[in-house]
C-alpha positions as CSV (number, residue, x, y, z in Angstrom):
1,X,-104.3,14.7,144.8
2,X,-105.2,11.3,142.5
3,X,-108.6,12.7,142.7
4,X,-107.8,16.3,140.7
5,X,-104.8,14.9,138.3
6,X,-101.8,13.4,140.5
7,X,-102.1,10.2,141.1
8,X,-98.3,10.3,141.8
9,X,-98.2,13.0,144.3
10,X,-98.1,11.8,147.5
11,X,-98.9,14.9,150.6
12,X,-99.1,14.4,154.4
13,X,-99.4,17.0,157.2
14,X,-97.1,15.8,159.9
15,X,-96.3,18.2,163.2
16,X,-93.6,17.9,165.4
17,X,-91.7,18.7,168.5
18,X,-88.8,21.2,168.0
19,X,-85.6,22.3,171.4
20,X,-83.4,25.0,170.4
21,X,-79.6,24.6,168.7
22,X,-77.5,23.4,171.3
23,X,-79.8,21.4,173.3
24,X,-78.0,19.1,174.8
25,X,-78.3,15.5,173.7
26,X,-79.3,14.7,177.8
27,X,-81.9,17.2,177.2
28,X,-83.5,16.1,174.0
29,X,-83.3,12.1,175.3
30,X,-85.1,13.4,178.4
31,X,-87.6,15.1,176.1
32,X,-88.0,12.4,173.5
33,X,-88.7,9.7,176.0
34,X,-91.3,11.6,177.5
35,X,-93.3,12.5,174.4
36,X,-93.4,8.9,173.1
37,X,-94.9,8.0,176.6
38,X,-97.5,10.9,176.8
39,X,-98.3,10.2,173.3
40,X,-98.9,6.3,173.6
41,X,-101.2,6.8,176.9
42,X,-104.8,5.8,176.0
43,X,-105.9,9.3,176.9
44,X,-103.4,11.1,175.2
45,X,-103.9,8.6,172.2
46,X,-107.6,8.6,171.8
47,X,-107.6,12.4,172.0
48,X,-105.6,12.6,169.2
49,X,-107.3,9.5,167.5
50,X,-110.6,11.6,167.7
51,X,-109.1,14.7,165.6
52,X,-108.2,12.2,163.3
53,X,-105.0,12.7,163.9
54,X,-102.3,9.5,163.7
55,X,-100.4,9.5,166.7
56,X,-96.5,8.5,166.2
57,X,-93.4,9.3,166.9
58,X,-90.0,8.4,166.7
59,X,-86.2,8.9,167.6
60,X,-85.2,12.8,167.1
61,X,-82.4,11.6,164.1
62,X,-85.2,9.9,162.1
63,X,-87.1,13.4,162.7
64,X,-84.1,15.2,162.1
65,X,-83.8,13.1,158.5
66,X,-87.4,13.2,157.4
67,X,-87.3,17.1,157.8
68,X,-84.2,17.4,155.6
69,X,-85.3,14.7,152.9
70,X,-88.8,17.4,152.6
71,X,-86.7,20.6,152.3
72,X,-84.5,18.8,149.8
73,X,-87.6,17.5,148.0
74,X,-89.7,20.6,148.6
75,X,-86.8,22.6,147.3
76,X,-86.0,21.0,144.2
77,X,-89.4,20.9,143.1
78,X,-89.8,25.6,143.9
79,X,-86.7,25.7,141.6
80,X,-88.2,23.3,139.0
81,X,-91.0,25.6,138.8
82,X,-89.1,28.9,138.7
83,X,-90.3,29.7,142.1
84,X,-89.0,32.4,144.8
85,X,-89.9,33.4,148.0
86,X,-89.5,36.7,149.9
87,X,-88.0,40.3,148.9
């Protein structure tokens, strides 16, 4: 973005892992736990290394409170400039 104009606009792609409303907590531990080990095997790991892609991961509240800082963000800045999605 610093290259075209914005220096100060900082963008990332980031993908996640999603369970339905109303998993249990039991559930999403089980699920969470599993994910960081898949994700910090070497094979796992060097896969995603070699799509340049930065393997992480953390607890599912951190998730949970990145996701709602973006929409927050994401949101202020569609009103700022005027803008509205669907019918």
């Amino acid at each position: 973005m610093a290259e075209i104009g914005y220096p100060d606009v900082n963008t990332y792609f980031w993908s996640g892992f999603f369970a339905p409303a109303g998993t249990s907590q039991a559930i999403i531990k089980k699920l969470e736990t599993a994910l960081q080990q898949s994700i910090k095997s070497p094979e796992v790991s060097n896969k995603l290394k070699a799509l340049a892609v930065n393997p992480g991961g953390g607890p599912s509240d951190e998730f949970a409170r990145m996701i709602a800082d973006e929409i927050k963000a994401y949101s202020e800045i569609a009103k700022a400039a005027n803008l509205t999605f669907g019918d």
